[in-house]
N, C-alpha and C positions, 0 to 999 in steps of 0.2 A: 539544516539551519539551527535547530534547538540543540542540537551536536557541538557545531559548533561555536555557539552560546556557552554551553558548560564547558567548553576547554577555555575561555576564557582571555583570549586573544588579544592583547593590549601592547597599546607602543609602546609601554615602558617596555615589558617580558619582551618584543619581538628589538628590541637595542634600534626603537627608531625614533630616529632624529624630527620633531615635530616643528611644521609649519606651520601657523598661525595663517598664513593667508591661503590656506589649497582651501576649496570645499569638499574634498574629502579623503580622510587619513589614510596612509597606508594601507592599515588591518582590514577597513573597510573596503579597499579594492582586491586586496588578496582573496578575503574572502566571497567575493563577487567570483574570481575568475575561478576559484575552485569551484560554485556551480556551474559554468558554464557548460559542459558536458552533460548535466541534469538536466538542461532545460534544452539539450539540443544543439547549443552553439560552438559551432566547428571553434569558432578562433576567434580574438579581439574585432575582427574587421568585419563580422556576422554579428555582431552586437545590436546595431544600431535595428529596428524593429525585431527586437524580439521581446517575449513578455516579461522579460525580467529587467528590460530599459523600461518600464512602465515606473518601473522601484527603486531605479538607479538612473537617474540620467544624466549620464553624461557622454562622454565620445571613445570611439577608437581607440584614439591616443594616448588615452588617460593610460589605459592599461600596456599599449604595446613602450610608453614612457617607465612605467614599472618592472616593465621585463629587462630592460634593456639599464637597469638602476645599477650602478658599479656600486654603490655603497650598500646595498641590502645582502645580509648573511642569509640565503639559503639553507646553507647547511645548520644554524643554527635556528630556525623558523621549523624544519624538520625534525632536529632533536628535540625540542620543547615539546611541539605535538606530541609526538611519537612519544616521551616520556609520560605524556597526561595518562595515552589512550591506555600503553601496558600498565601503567600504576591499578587504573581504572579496572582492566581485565584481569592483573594479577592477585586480584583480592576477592574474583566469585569463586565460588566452593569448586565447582567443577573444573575451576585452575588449580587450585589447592591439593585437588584430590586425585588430578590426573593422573591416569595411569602411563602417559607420555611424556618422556625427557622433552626439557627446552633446549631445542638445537637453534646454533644460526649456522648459515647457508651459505655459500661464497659461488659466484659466478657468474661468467659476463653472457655477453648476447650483440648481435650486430645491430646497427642500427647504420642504415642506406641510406646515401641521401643524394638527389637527381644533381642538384646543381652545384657549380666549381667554385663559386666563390663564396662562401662560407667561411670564417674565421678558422684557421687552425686547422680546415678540412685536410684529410689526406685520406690516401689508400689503405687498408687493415685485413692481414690475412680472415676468412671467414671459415670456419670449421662446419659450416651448412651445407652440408650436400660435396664436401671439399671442392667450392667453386673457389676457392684460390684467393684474390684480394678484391676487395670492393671499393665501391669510393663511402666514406661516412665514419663513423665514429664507432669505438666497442665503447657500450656501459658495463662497467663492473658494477655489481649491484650487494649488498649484504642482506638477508631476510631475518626475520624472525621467526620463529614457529614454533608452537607448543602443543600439535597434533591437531589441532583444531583450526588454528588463527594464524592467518600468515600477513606478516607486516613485512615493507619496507624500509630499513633504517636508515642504512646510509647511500653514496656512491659516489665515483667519479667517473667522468667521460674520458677514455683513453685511445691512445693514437700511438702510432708505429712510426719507428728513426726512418724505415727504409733499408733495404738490404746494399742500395749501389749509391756510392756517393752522389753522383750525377743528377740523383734524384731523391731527396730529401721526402721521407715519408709518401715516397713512390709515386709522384706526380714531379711536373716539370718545373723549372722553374719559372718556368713564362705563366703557367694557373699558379704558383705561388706569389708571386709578381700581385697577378689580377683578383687573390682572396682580397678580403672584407678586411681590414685591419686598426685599429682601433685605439688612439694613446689613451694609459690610464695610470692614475697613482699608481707604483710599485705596492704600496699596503693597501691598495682596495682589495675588496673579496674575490673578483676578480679574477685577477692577475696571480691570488692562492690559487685558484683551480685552474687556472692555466698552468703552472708549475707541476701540478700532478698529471698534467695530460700525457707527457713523453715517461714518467716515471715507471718503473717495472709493475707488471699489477701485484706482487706481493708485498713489496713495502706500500704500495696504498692499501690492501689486505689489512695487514698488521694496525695500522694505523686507523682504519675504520673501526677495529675490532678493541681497541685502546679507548677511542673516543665513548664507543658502547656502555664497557667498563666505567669509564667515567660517571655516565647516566645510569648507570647501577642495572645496567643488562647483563646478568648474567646469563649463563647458558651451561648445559651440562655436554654438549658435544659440538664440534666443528663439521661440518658436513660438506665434504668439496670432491670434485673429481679427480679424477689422474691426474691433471696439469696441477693442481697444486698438493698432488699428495710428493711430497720432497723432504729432505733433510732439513733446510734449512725453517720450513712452515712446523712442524713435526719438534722440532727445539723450540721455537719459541712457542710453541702449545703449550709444552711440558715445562718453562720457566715460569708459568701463569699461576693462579690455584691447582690444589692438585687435586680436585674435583673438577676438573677437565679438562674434555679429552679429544682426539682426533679420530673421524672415523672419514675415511675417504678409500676410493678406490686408486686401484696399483695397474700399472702397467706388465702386461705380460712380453717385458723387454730387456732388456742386458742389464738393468739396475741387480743388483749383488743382495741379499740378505744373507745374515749369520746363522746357520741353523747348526747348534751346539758347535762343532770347529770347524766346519765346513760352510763357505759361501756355496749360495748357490741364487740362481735367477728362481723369477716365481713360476717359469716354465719347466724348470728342470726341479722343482718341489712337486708343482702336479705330477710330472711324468714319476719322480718315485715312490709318491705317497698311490697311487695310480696302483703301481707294479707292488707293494710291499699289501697289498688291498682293505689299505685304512681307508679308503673311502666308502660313508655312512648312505644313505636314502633316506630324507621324509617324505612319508604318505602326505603329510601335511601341507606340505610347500610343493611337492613335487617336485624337488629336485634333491642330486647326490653334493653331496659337501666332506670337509674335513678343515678341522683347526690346528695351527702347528704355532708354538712359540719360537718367536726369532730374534734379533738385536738389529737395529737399523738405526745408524747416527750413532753411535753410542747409546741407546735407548733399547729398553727393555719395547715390545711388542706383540703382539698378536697375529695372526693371517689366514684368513676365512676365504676358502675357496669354494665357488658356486658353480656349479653346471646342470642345465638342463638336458634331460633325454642322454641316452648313452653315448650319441655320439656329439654331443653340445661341446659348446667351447666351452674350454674353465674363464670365470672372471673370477677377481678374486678381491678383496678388502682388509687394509690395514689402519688397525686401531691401538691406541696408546693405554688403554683401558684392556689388563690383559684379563681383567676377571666378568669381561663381555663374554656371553654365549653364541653360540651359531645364529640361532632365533633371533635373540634379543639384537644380534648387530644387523641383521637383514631388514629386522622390522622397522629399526632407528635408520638406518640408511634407506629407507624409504622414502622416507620424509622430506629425503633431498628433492623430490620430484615436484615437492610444493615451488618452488621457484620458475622452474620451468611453467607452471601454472599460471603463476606470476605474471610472465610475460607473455604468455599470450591472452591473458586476459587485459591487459593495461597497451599493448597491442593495438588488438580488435575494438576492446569497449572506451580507452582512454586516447589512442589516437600516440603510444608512448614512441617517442623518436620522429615525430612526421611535424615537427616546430618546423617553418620553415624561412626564420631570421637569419639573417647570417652572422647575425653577432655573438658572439661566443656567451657571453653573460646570458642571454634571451635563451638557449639553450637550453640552459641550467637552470633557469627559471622555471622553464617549461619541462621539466624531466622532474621539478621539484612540485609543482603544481600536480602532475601525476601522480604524483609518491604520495602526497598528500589524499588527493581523491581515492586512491586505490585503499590507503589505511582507513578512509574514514568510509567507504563499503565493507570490509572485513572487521573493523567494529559493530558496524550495524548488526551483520549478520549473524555476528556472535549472539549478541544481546538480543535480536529479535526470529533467533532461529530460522534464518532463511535457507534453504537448502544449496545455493550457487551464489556466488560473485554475481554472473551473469543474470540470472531472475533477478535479483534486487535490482540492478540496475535496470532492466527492463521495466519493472515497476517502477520506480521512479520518476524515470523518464515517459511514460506512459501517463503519467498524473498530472506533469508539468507540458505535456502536450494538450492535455484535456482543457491546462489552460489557456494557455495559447490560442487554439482553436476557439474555446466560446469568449474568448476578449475580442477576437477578431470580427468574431460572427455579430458581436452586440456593436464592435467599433463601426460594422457597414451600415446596421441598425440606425445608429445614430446620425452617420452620414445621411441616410436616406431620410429619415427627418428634420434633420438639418436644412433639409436641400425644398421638402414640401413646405416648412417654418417660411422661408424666406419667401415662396413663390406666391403664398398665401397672406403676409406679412404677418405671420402671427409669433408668439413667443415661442419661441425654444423650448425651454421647461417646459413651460403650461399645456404646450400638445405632447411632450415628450409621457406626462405624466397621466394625462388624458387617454392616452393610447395603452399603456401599463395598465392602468385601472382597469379599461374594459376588456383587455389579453389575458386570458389567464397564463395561455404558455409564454409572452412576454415577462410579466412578472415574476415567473418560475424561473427564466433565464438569467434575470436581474439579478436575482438571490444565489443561482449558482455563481456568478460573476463574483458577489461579494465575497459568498463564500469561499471559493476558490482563493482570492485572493488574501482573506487572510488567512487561512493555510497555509500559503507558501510565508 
């Protein structure tokens, strides 16, 4: 909460339109549902007795009316945060003096979802376990990270055309009939991220990583897998600053590299460089490697191949940064694994993908409210040295159950005097305080209550 207090969260800065007659503003319900998870609460509709409607009272609907707001920018409630937090972390010494490149991270992840009518909903191949297509949505997501701190910047929620006309985004047209569907201003915020849903996910790629740019994110490396190590992501890297660069992994498949005048695939590089026995060993790493300069798109390149154990499969990585070393691109392409992290902590601990509105906007609210809660634990943690994602949250949540528990415990208290007050016709207060005075563990309780709750 004192968090975020100093980011400083105002209608003006979040572009909201202010009503004189609500009792209470925007900012102030956003920042309500961004604790909800801290104190416990599954979703808007678990609101009503918990301890944090003690501090906030109001209803339900307040907030599931917020989720569901065609005029509120998420995506720029996101960039402003996110601008404060990095501003904030970019300027402690141990940022300054890292010994780790600032990478961002590209990649999606499935998000499942039980029922058919849902806005937009359709089928999407899944790359988990190759079970083939699911019904639900893919998040593309973009991270940040600078070896330490892993933030969420941008995303969009994307969906597949369908391979058979018959069935548009691989459901029938009798469930497309019966989805959730919704008229809205053409220029609400809306109806923009609905426009990116069917879009290829590299040009929303590009576009995320533009916007970043814009907020003055820069980065020293792009960090993405196979699917988007390609010519055409690989070009527009290399149009950007020429302080950076792409490092992603390569398929070991029919794609062509230049090596001096000969094309060859990256399996027929291993198998030569194999047989001509340029291949090194570190004790270090424990594994055998070798680097070969090649041209890919028109572009000068790099390509580090890895294999463990002798008889290991080669993988291998191509970088636009041809004065990377073996080490130094292993160590940096590590760091990709911070996303992966990402999600399953945002997952498990944030509940990420499991909204279960069927309104498209509600969505993206709820995938924005995540992104949020998830940056403002990996600030924390920064600044207060916690060793996991997961402990802080645990704590946290562990402090706001304590109060929970003793408001309840003093709230039957009270009931139960309330109840001998009347039976006895005496006052309220006056035995309330009567019985305090002569408790000492009463009083002691009273005092944790206060105190508790001005803490939170």
């Amino acid at each position: 909460m004192n968090i975020l207090k100093n980011i400083n969260i105002t209608e003006r800065q979040m572009a909201f339109e202010k009503k004189p007659n609500c009792k209470f503003t925007r900012n102030q319900i956003i920042q309500m549902m961004i604790l909800f998870l801290f104190f416990s609460i599954k979703n808007a509709a678990n609101y009503c007795g918990s301890s944090l409607h003690s501090l906030f009272n109001c209803h339900k609907d307040t907030f599931y009316r917020m989720l569901s707001n065609d005029d509120i920018d998420w995506r720029h409630i996101l960039r402003y945060v996110n601008k404060k937090l990095v501003c904030n972390i970019s300027i402690r010494s141990d940022a300054k003096n890292s010994q780790y490149p600032i990478c961002m991270i590209v990649d999606d992840t499935d998000m499942p979802k039980t029922g058919r009518k849902g806005e937009m909903l359709g089928r999407v191949f899944s790359h988990v376990n190759n079970r083939g297509s699911i019904l639900g949505h893919k998040g593309l997501f973009l991270c940040r990270t600078d070896g330490r701190t892993q933030m969420l910047v941008d995303f969009t929620l994307q969906g597949e055309e369908g391979r058979v006309a018959s069935k548009p985004q691989g459901i029938s047209k009798t469930d497309i009939e019966a989805r959730f569907n919704k008229e809205r201003d053409a220029k609400s915020n809306v109806e923009q991220r609905k426009a990116e849903y069917l879009q290829d996910k590299i040009s929303n790629m590009k576009n995320m990583i533009n916007r970043a740019a814009i907020d003055h994110m820069d980065f020293d490396y792009l960090l993405v897998d196979s699917w988007f190590t390609c010519k055409d992501v690989i070009k527009y890297i290399r149009r950007r600053k020429k302080n950076t660069h792409l490092l992603g992994m390569i398929k070991m498949s029919k794609t062509k590299y230049m090596i001096g005048d000969e094309e060859m695939t990256a399996a027929a590089i291993a198998s030569a460089m194999t047989k001509r026995k340029s291949v090194k060993y570190s004790h270090a790493y424990k594994f055998y490697y070798f680097e070969i300069d090649a041209v890919f798109a028109d572009i000068p390149v790099k390509l580090f191949f890895y294999r463990f154990g002798r008889k290991g499969i080669w993988k291998a990585l191509l970088s636009t940064d041809t004065l990377l070393t073996p080490y130094k691109a292993y160590q940096t392409y590590s760091m990709r694994w911070s996303i992966e992290v990402c999600f399953h902590e945002c997952k498990s601990l944030l509940n990420l993908g499991k909204c279960q509105c069927r309104d498209f906007g509600s969505q993206i609210a709820a995938i924005s409210l995540n992104i949020l809660q998830y940056n403002l634990l990996s600030y924390v943690k920064r600044f207060e040295s916690y060793e996991t994602i997961g402990g802080l949250f645990r704590e946290i949540t562990a402090k706001t159950v304590e109060l929970s528990v003793t408001e309840k415990i003093w709230g039957l208290i009270q009931e139960i005097v309330s109840a001998v007050a009347e039976f006895f016709s005496a006052d309220f207060d006056e035995l309330l305080t009567s019985i305090i005075n002569q408790n000492k563990q009463l009083k002691a309780m009273m005092k944790v209550v206060q105190n508790l709750q001005l803490a939170a």
